[in-house]
Structures are given as structure tokens and as C-alpha cells.
C-alpha positions, -999 to 999 in steps of 0.1 A, spaced: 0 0 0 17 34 -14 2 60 7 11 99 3 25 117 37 35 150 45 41 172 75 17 188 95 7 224 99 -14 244 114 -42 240 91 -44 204 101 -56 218 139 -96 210 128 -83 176 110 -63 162 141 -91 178 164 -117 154 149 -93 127 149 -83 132 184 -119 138 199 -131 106 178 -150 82 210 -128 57 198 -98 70 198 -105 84 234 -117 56 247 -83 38 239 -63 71 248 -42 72 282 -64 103 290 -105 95 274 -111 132 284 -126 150 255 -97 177 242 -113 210 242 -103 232 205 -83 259 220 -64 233 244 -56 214 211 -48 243 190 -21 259 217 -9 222 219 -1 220 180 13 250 176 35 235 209 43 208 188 49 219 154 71 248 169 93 217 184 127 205 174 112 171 192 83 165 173 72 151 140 39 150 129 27 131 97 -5 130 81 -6 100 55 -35 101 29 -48 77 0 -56 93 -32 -53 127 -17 -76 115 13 -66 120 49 -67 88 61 -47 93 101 -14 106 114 17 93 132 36 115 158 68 113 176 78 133 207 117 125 211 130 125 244 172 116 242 171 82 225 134 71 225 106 84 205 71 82 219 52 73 194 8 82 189 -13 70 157 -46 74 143 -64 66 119 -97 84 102 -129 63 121 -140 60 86 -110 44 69 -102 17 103 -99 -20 94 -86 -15 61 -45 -19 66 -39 18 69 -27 16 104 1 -10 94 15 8 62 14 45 81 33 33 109 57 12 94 67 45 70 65 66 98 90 48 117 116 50 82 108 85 80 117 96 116 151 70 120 157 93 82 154 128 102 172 115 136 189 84 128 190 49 139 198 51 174 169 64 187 140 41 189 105 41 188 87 36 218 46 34 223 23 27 253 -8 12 247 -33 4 268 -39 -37 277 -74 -31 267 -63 -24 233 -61 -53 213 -61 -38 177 -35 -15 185 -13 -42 203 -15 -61 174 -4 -34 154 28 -25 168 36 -55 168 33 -64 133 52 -31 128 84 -48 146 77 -31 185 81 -57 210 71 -55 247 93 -42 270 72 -33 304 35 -24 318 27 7 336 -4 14 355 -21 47 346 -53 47 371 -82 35 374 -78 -3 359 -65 19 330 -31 -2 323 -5 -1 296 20 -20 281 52 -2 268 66 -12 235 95 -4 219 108 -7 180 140 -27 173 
């Protein structure tokens, strides 16, 4: 699958508000709090402004179809992904991610590896990084029965 990426900008801030705010994608987020817009907006601009940040948006015949971020901190890479509600189950996920991870070792080389925590709950995206080469390396506890497993890239 040959999807077209490019990085974010500010006029993505209603794009990766819908995305963020999806139920889904909050219900399987660290923090299932609704993001309010101006919170989210001052957050991107946060982001985009950072030496430590890459955001992608990766679309399919000139589509949005989700987004893969990394925050770096020294030799790890936290790593978030989403994909459209509307475009889920269709292998999107899988080629975004495994792209993404090329793209960022390209900007700050192979040393620094990618790192995700997703919640044990979270099957789908479990599965996911894993295909995508992440193994498990720990579990965190994050409140309220809300636990995590860390994963990191190779």
C-alpha cells in the first residue's frame, strides 16, 4: 500500500481535532477526556514549533486517512497514531506506521528508537505495533484499571 504523507501544519488543527476527539480514539487514549479546541490548538502550535516532534498526516488518493507523531526525548521516540474512524480495518494503520517509523530513523537516525504505550485493553493496537516490529518491553499502571503496556521498536 503506497500512501502519500507530509508534515503537519497548522491548518491540520480542525483535521487532528476530529481525529483526536473521535469516541474511539479516546476511549483507547491514556487520557478518554474529550480535548477541548483551543487546548488542542495551543498544543499544535507547541508541537509543530518543536525541534522534538514530528507530525505526519498520510493520505490515500489525496484523502486523509490518520497521522503518526513522535515526541523524542534523548534516545526514544514516543510514538501516537490514528487513523480516520472512517478508513479503520482497512490496513492503513500498518503501512502508516511502518513508514513513519523509516521516515523519523531518516530525520534522527538509527539510534533512537520508537517507543509506544498502549493500553492492555487495546487489542487492535497491540497487534499493530507489533506487526510493525515493536516488542514489549514493560507495563505501567495509569489509574483506574486503565493499564499499559510499553513497547519499543528494534
Amino acid at each position: 500500500m503506497v500512501l502519500g504523507c507530509r508534515s503537519a501544519t497548522m491548518a491540520d488543527a480542525d483535521l487532528l481535532w476530529r481525529w483526536v476527539n473521535d469516541p474511539l480514539t479516546r476511549a483507547n487514549s491514556l487520557s478518554p477526556t474529550p480535548i477541548p479546541y483551543v487546548q488542542h490548538v495551543t498544543w499544535l502550535r507547541r508541537r509543530l514549533g518543536s525541534e522534538g516532534t514530528r507530525i505526519w498526516i498520510f493520505s490515500d488518493g489525496g484523502m486523509p486517512v490518520g497521522q503518526v507523531r513522535f515526541d523524542r526525548n534523548g534516545d526514544l521516540a514516543v510514538t501516537s497514531i490514528s487513523v480516520a474512524s472512517e478508513r479503520r480495518g482497512r490496513g492503513f494503520g500498518r503501512a502508516m506506521l511502518t513508514e513513519a517509523v523509516q521516515k523519523m530513523r531518516g530525520e534522527w537516525g538509527p539510534e533512537v528508537r520508537p517507543k509506544a504505550l498502549v493500553l492492555d485493553r487495546n487489542p487492535a493496537s497491540l497487534a499493530l505495533f507489533r506487526a510493525c516490529g515493536f516488542s514489549t518491553v514493560g507495563r505501567v499502571e495509569r489509574g483506574a484499571g486503565r493499564g499499559a503496556v510499553v513497547l519499543e521498536g528494534t
